[in-house]
N, C-alpha and C positions, 0 to 999 in steps of 0.2 A: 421225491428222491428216497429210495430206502435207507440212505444217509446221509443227512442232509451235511453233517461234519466229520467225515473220513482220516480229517485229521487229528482226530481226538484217537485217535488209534495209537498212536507213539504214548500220551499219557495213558491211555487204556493200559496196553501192552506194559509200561512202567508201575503202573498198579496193579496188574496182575487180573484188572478186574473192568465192567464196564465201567460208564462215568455215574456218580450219585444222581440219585433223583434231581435234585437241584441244578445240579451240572448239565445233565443232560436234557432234561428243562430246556433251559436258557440257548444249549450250543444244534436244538431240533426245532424249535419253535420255527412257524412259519415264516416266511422273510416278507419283512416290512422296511420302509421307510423312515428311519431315525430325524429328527432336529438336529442340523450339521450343530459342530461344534462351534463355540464360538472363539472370536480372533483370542480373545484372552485366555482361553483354556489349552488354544493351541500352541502357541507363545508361552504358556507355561511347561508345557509338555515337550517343548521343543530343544527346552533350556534343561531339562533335567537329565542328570549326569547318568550313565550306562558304561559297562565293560564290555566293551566287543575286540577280539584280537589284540589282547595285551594295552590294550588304552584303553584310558578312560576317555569318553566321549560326550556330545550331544548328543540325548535321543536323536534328533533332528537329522543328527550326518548319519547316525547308525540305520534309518528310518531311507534317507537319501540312496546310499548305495545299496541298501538291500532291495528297496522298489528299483532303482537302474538295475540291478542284478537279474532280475526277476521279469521287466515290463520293459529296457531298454528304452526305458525316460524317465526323466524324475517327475512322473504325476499318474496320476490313476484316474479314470473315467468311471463312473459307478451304470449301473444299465439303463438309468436314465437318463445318462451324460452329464450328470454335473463332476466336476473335475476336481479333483481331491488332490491334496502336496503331499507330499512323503508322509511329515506327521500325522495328519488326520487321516490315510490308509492305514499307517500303523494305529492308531487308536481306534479304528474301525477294527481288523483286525484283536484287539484286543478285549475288546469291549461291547462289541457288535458280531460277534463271528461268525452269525448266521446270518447276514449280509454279506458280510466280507468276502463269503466261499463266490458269490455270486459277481464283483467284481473280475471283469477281462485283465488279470493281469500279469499274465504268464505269454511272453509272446515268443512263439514257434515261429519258422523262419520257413520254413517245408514243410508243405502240406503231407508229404513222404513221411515224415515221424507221427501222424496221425493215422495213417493208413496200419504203419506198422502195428499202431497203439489198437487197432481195431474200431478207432472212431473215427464218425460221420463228418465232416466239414462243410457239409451246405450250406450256403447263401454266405460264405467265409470266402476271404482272400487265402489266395497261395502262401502268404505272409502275413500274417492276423496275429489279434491275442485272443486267447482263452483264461476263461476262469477256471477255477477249483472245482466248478459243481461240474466244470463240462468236460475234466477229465478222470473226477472221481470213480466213474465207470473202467477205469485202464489202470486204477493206481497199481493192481500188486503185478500188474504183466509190466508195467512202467519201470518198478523197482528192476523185476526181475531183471530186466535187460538192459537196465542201466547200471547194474553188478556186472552183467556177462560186459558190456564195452568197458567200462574201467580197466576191465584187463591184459583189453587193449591198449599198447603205446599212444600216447595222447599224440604222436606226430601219425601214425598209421590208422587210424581212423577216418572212416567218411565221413562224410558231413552230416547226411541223418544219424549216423552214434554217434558222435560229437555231440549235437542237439539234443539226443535220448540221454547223455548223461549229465548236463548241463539242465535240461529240465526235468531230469531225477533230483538233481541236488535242489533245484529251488521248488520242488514240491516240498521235499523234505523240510527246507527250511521254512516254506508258508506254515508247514504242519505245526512245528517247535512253535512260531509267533502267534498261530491262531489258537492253538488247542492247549497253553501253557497253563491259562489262568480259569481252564476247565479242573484244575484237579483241585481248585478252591470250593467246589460243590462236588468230590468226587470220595470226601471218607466217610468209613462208614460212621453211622451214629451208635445212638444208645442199644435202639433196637439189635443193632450187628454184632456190636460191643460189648461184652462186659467189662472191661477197661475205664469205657467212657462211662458206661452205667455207672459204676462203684465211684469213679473219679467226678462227676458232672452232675448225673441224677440220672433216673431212669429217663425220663422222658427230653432229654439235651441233645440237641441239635449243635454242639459249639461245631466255632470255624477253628480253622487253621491256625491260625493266631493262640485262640485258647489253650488248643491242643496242645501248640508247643510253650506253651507257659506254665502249662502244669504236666513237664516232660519227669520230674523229680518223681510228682504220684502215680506217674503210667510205666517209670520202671520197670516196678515189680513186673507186671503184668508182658512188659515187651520183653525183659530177656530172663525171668527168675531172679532168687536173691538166696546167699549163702542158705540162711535158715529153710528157706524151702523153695529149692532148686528145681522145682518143678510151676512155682509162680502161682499165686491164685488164679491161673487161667488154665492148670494143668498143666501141659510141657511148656518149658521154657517160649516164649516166644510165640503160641499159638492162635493168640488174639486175634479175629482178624484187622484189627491196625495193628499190630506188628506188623502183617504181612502187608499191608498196603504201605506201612513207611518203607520198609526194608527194598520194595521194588522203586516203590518212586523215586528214592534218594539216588538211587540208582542209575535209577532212567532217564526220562527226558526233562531236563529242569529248565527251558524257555532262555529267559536273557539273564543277566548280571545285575539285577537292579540294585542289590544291598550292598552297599561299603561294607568292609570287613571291620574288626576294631582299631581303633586309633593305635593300640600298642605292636598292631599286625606290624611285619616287616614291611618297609616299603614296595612297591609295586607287585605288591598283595594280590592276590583273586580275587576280586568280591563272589558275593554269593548269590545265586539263586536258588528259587524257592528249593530245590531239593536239596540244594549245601543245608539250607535252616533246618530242615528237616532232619538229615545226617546229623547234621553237627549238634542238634539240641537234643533227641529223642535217641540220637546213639554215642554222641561223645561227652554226654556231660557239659556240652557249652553254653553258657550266658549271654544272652545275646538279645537283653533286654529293648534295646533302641530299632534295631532291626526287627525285631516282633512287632511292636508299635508300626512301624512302619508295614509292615504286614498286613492289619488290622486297618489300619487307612488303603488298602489296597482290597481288601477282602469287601468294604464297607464302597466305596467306589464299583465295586460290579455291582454289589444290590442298589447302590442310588444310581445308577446311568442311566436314566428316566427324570431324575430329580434333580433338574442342573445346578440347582443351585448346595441343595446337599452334594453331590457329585464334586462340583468346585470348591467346596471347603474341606472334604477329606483329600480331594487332589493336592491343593493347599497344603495342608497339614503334612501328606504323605512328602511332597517336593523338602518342605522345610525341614525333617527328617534327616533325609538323604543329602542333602547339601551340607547341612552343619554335620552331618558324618565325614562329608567326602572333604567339608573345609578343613577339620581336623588333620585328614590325614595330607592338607597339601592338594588335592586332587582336583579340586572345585576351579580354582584363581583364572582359567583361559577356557571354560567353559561358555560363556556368555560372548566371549568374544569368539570360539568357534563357531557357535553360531551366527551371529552377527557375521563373519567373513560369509557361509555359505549363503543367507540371506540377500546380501550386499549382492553376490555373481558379481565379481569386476571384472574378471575373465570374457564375459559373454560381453560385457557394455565395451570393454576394451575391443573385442573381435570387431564388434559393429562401429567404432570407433574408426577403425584401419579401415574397414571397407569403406566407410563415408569416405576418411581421406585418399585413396585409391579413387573412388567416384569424379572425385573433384579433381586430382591430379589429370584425370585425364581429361576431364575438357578444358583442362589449361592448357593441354596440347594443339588443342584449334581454337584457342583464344589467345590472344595479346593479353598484358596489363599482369598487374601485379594482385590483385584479389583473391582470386581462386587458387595461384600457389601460398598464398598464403592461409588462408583458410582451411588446405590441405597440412599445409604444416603445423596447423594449429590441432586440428585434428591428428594428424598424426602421435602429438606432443602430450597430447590429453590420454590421447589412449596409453603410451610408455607410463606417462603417470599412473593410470588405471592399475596396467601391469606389473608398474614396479612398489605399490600402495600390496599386492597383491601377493607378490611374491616374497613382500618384507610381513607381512602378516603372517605368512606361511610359516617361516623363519620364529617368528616371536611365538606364535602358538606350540610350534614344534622342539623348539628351544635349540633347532640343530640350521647347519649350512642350509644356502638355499639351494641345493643339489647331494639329494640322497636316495634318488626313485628316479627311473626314467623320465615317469611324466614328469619332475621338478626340472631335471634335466633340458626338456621340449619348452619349458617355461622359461629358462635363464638361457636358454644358447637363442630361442626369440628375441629374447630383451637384448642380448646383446648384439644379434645382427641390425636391430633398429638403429640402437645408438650411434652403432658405428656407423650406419646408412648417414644417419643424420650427422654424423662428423663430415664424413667425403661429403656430402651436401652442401654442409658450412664453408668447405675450402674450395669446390668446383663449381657449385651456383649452375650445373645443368638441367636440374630437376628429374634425374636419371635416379641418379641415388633417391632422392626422397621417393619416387615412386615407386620403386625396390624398397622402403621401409614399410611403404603402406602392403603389398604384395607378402611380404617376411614377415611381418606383422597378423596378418589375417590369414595366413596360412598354418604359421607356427602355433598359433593359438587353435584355429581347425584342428590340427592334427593332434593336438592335446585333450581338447573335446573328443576326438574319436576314439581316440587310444581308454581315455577313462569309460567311455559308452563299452569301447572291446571290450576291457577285462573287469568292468563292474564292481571293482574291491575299493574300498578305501584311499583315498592315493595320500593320507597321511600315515601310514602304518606303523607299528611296531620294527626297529629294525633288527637283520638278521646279527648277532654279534659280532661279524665281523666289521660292518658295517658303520654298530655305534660305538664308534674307537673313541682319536683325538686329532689334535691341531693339524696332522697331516696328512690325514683325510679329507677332512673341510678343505685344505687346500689345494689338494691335488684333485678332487673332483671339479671343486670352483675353477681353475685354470684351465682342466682339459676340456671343461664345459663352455668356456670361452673362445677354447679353442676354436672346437668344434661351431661355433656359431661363425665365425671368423671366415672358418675352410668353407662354409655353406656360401656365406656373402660375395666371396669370391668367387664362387660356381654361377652365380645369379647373377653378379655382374659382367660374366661371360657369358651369358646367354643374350644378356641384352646383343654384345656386341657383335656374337655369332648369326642371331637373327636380323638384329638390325642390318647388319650387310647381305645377309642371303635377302629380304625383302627391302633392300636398295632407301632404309632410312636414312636423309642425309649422306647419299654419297656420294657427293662433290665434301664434304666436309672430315677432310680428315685430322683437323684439328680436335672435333667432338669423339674420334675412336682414339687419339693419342690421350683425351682427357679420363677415357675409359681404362684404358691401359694405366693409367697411372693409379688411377681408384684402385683396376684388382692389385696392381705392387704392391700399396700400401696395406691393403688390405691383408695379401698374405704374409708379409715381411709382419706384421701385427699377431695374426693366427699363428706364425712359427715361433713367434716369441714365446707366446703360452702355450703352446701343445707343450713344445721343447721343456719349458718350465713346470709345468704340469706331469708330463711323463717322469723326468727325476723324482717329484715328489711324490708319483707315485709307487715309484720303488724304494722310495725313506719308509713308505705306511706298507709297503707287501716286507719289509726286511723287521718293522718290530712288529708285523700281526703274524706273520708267517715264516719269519726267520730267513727270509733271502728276499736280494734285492729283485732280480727281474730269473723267470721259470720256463718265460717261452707262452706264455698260455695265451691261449685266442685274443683275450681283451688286450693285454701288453701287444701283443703283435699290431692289434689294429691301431694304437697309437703309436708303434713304430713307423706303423708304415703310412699316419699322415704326417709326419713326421719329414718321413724319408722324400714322401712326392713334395712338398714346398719346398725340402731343400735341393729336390734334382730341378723343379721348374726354376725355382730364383738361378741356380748353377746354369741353368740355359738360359736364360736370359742375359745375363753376366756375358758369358760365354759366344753369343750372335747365335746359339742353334736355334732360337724361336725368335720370333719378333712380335708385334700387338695380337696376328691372329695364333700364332702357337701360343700365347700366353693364355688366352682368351679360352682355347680348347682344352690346354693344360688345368687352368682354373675350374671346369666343368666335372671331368676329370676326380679331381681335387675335391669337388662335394660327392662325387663317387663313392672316393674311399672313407669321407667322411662317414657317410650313410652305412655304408660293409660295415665300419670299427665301432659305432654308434650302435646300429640297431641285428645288424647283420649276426655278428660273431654270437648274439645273444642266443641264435637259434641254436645255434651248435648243441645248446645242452651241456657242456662239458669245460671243465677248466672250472680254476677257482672264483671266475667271474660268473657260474650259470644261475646268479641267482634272478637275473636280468631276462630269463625267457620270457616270450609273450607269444602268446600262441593268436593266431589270423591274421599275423605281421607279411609273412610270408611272399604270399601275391601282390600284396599292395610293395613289397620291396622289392622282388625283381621286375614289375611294372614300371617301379619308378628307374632303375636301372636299364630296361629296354626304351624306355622313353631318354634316357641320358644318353645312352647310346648311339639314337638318330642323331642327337642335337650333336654329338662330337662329330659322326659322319659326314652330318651336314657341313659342320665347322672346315673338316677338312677338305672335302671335294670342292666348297668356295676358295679355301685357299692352295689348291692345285691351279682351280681354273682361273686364278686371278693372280698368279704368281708375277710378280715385276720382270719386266723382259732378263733386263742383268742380272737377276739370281738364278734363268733358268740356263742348263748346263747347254755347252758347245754343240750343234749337230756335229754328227759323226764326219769324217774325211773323205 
């Protein structure tokens, strides 16, 4: 390759200059075959704490959604096929970079964004992943045109720009994580330097670390001093490490690895290398513990052949950075963030439902009591899973367990189960529990995909309006309830609507009167918390924003699940519906759920937009033309089955 690391281009460009002999050494060198890491190096590296988007983090999770971002799974294939986790891609990546480039792990979705790119895709799928090295040939036409789509409205864009700016971004981002810890062999020396010369010796090589340790005797030299204003380098500032700090600090400074000082304000910045840089070599700061820790990171790329020197400066460098970040508070749900994503209960739980779903239904052409029990046991284990799950969420985050849609997809699940599993306890049809296992493995699916769509973090930083108080947490907790509620009821209408269009049990109309009863209960349940839910949501829009309710898309959509439980229960009261209006009304009823939920988000607009998700879209009117048939259906069965006495007199 004429460059083997294209992404050293962003520190390049930051420096003003190519990478140092050294640097560019290590990020050209031919590609070989590393010693995987081992389980203890990576388990150390997994656990150590990073600032990505306003939180402090696990490497581990920051490593997670940056490979789903980027690869659209959390794992990486290297070109021999052995199979890498997030962290050891990212220590690849870091430490390995001339490997790295070589990793398939940018995956394009149309082969149409290659063509555009002017590259080849032979003996490739229509949908494949690519490495670095195999689109390093396209990168500045890549950029280009992923500048010109940006400009485009993210709703008005095709699908190949859509994908052209989406894997603009994550070039960009491989580039910052590969190419960051290139600028540790990229200043100049003695030779370049008379800075370094006068400060070091003639013949000194120091790293980075040194440099800014003796940021006090390179003053003079980086910006002049009263008495002679022009600096023993001649103009103020002409060195060239001046001019290599002054760009870098600048430029591209990789990830947040250093804690700031303990005396910092809380939820502080930490630093990356170019903050040390800025802050020691141009503002005069002290930042003695963070240097050290530097220097265990500088000493880690020259030992990354020496595993066992390698794991003692890692060592060293973790224990650094932890009793910084214990200081300030930041460290204490670190281990245990890890540990959650480790653990996956989510995925054991999905598989969980589907076993009990599996069993549920060959209890449907078996007699005996085993296999529904087994289903329920299963069932029970998975809510565990989910609710171990969602209370960890909760303890890490220190907030409600509904503040993000995906939390949301996780707690209006958990609650459609539960309540499956209540109507279960009191009707003993094995309807409801098999709608737990169905509600269960879905809601979880759809949670999984939703985090695969938009590849971010799903513990984030929130936006301030967001991380208020007490009636917030509450009025999401209840309408999220709600909304689990309205869903259950739509599902145990479909049972009933299909079960009679395909003639399940029907001679048995005591089993659709015990259906009808479920969805009553079920939504007389749902209106209680919307109802209660929506007040409190207008207690939190009148102290964030000075009025109770504004009209805005989100408010509407809980109006109006709202409004439909209270006109279906009103018709029911009232004789305008009976088991199968109820049944079609309940379908309905997850309708609007689905609009007020996921729908109004697209709009864009109102004080609720922060809730967009883009490729929601299709899969939402799909599911709406699918609800559609099933009401149709609902209803032409109950035309053409209407009881002689309700239908009207022939005419005279």
């Amino acid at each position: 390759m004429k460059r083997i690391l294209a992404c050293v281009a962003i520190v390049a460009a930051a420096a003003g200059s190519s990478p140092g002999e050294e640097g560019a050494e290590r990020l050209q060198a031919p590609m070989r075959t590393h010693v995987r890491w081992s389980p203890e190096l990576v388990d150390l590296f997994a656990r150590l704490p990073v600032q990505d988007g306003g939180r402090v983090k696990p490497l581990s999770t920051f490593a997670n959604f940056t490979l789903l971002a980027l690869n659209g799974r959390r794992g990486c294939a290297t070109p021999g096929g052995e199979q890498l986790t997030p962290t050891e891609w990212l220590m690849d990546c870091f430490f390995y970079t001339e490997e790295a480039v070589h990793y398939p792990c940018f995956l394009i979705q149309d082969a149409g964004v290659l063509d555009g790119l002017g590259l080849g895709h032979e003996g490739k799928q229509r949908r494949d992943r690519y490495s670095y090295a195999d689109l390093e040939p396209a990168r500045e036409k890549l950029f280009g045109l992923g500048a010109q789509y940006e400009g485009i409205d993210a709703r008005r864009r095709n699908p190949v720009q859509a994908q052209v700016v989406n894997l603009a971004r994550n070039v960009s981002q491989f580039e910052k994580l590969a190419g960051f810890l290139s600028v540790l062999g990229s200043m100049p020396d003695a030779a370049e330097s008379r800075a370094i010369a006068a400060v070091f010796g003639a013949e000194a090589r120091p790293g980075l670390a040194e440099i800014l340790g003796k940021a006090g005797e390179l003053k003079p030299w980086l910006e002049g001093t009263p008495d002679d204003p022009h600096g023993p380098g001649g103009t103020p500032g002409s060195d060239p490490l001046a001019a290599w700090a002054r760009s870098f600090s600048m430029g591209a400074r990789g990830i947040a690895l250093f804690p700031p000082l303990a005396s910092a304000p809380p939820h502080a910045a930490w630093l990356r290398v170019g903050d040390l840089v800025d802050d020691t070599l141009f503002r005069g700061a002290a930042l003695p513990d963070q240097l050290a820790a530097l220097a265990d990171l500088e000493a880690m790329l020259r030992l990354r052949d020496d595993r066992a020197g390698f794991a003692a400066r890692a060592e060293s460098f973790r224990g650094r950075v932890v009793a910084a970040a214990g200081q300030r508070g930041e460290y204490a749900k670190i281990p245990l963030e890890a540990a959650f994503y480790r653990a996956n209960l989510f995925t054991w739980a999905q598989a969980a439902y589907a076993i009990g779903f599996v069993l549920a239904a060959f209890a449907w052409f078996r007699t005996g009591k085993a296999l529904p029990r087994l289903s329920l046991g299963s069932v029970i284990v998975a809510t565990l899973l989910l609710a171990i799950g969602i209370t960890l969420r909760c303890v890490i985050r220190g907030r409600p367990p509904v503040t993000t849609l995906y939390e949301s997809v996780l707690f209006a699940t958990g609650i459609s189960v539960v309540v499956s599993l209540a109507a279960e306890f009191l009707h003993r049809q094995g309807i409801a529990l098999a709608l737990a296992t169905v509600l269960g493995a879905a809601g979880l699916l759809l949670a999984d995909r939703y985090e695969l769509q938009e590849g971010v973090d799903t513990m984030p930083s929130l936006v301030a309006v967001l991380d208020t108080n007490f009636w917030l947490a509450s009025h999401v907790t209840t309408v999220t309830i709600g909304y689990g509620a309205g869903l259950l009821a739509g599902a145990i209408g479909h049972v009933t609507i299909l079960g009679r269009l395909f003639g399940l049990k029907r001679h048995d109309e005591g089993f659709y009167k015990s259906l009808a009863s479920m969805t009553y209960g079920v939504l007389c349940f749902g209106l209680l918390f919307s109802v209660v839910g929506t007040v409190l949501g207008g207690i939190w829009a009148n102290e964030s924003w000075g009025r109770f309710w504004g009209w805005d898309p989100k408010e509407n959509g809980a109006l109006a699940i709202v409004l439909w439980k209270l006109i279906v229960l009103h018709a029911l009261y009232g004789g305008y519906i009976r088991e199968q209006g109820l049944a079609i009304s309940s379908v309905f009823c997850a309708v609007v759920v689905a609009a007020s939920w996921w729908g109004v988000n697209l709009l864009g607009v109102g004080l609720h937009s922060y809730g967009f998700t883009s490729g929601i879209l299709l899969a939402l009117f799909g599911y709406f033309a699918v609800e559609a048939l099933v009401i149709v259906a609902g209803v032409a069965w109950g035309v053409a089955n209407q009881p002689v006495d309700d239908r009207p007199s022939p005419a005279a």
